[in-house]
N, C-alpha and C positions, 0 to 999 in steps of 0.2 A: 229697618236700620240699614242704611248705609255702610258699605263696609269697603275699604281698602286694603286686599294682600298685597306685599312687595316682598320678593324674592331678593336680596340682596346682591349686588356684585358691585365692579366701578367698569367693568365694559359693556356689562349688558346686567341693568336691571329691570326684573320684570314685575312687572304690573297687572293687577287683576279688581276690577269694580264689581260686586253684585248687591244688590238691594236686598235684602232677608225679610219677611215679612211670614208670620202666620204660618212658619216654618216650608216656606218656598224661597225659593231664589229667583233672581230676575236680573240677568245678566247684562250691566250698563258697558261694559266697555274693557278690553283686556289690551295687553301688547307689550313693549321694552321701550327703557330708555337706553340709549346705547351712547356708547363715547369713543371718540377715534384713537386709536392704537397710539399715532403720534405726538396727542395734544400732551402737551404737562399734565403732570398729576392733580394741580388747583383747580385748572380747568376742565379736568374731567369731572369733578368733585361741584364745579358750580354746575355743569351740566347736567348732572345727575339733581341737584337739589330745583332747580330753572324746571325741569324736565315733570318730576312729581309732584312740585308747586302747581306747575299746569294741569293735573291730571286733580289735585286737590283743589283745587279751585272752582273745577270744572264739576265736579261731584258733589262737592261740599260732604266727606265723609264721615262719621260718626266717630269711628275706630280705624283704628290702621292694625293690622297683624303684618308681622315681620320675622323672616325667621332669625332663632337665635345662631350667633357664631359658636361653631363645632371648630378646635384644632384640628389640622391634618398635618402633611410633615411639610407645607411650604410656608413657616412663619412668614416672610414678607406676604405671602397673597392672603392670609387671615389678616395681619394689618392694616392691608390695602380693603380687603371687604371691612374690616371694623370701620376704617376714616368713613365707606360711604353710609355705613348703618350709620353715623353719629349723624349725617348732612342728611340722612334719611327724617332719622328723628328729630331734628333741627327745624324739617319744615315743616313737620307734624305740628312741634310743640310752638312754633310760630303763627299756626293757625286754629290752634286750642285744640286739638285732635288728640286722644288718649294712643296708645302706643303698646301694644300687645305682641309678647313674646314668646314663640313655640319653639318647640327643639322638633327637627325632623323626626322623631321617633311620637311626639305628640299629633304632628302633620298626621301623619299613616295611621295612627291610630283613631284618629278621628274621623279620617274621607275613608279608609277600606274596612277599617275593624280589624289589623292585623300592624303593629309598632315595626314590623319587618320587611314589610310589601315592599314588590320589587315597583320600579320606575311606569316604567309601563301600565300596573295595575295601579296604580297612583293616577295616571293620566287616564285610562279610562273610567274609572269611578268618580272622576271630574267630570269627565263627558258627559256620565249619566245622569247624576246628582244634579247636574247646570242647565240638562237637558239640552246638548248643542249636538249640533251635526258630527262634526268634526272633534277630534284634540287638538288643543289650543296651541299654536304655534308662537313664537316660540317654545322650547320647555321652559324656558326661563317666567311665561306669560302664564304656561300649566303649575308649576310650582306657587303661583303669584296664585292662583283661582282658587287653589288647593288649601294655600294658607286663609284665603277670605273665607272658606268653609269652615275651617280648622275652628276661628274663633264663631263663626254665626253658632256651633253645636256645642260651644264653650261658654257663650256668654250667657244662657240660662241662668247658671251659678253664678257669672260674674254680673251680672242685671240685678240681684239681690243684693251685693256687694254694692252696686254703681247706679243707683235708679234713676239717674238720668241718661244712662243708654237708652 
């Protein structure tokens, strides 16, 4: 199964592809879509949807995992990430792609075995699980990889629920 994490933002969202199969992974492709400081807020918004269209297209994913929005104390930047999760799911559900939602505390819990793990042990238990050389630059691209684990060790449960996963 194909899987698509997307880490949410509207300046840098990141992106993480891996194939799941027979309980290994098989790492197609990771990286950010990113949007320029100066452009208007629409066209950051269609760049972001242009941007993950391409990357769906390109993959043909099964599922997409995204994390869900957590408040902090900058209402406008939680609106501004809400508008691009809606243009996130918009090209999902334009290309029949189901749409799977973790809370950061479900992330960690699933890639380290610890709902508390700091950043870094996040990133590298991605490393190892993906078996890659390196941690996935950006973090924005490590959080995106991390999320596509999240659901491959979820969707067990959710495969009985969904049998055409």
């Amino acid at each position: 199964m194909v899987i698509l994490g997307i880490d949410p933002g509207y300046a840098i969202v990141g992106f993480g592809v891996v194939d799941y199969h027979n309980n290994h992974f098989t790492v197609l492709d990771y990286g950010a879509v990113t949007t320029e400081a100066n452009t208007d807020f629409s066209g950051r918004l269609e760049a972001i949807y242009d941007g993950i269209g391409a990357v769906m297209e390109k993959y043909a994913p099964r599922a997409v995992s995204i994390e869900k929005i957590f408040y902090n104390t900058n209402a406008k930047t939680v609106i501004d990430v809400s508008q691009a999760r809606g243009v996130l799911a918009l090209a999902a559900k334009k290309r029949g792609v189901e749409v799977f939602e973790y809370t950061p505390l479900q992330v960690k819990q699933s890639v380290v075995g610890y709902g508390r793990a700091e950043k870094k042990q996040m990133q590298e238990m991605t490393k190892l699980l993906l078996n890659l050389k390196e941690i996935p630059k950006p973090d924005d691209a490590a959080d995106a990889l991390a999320l596509a684990i999240c659901h491959a060790h979820s969707s067990g449960s959710l495969m009985q629920r969904h049998p055409m996963l």
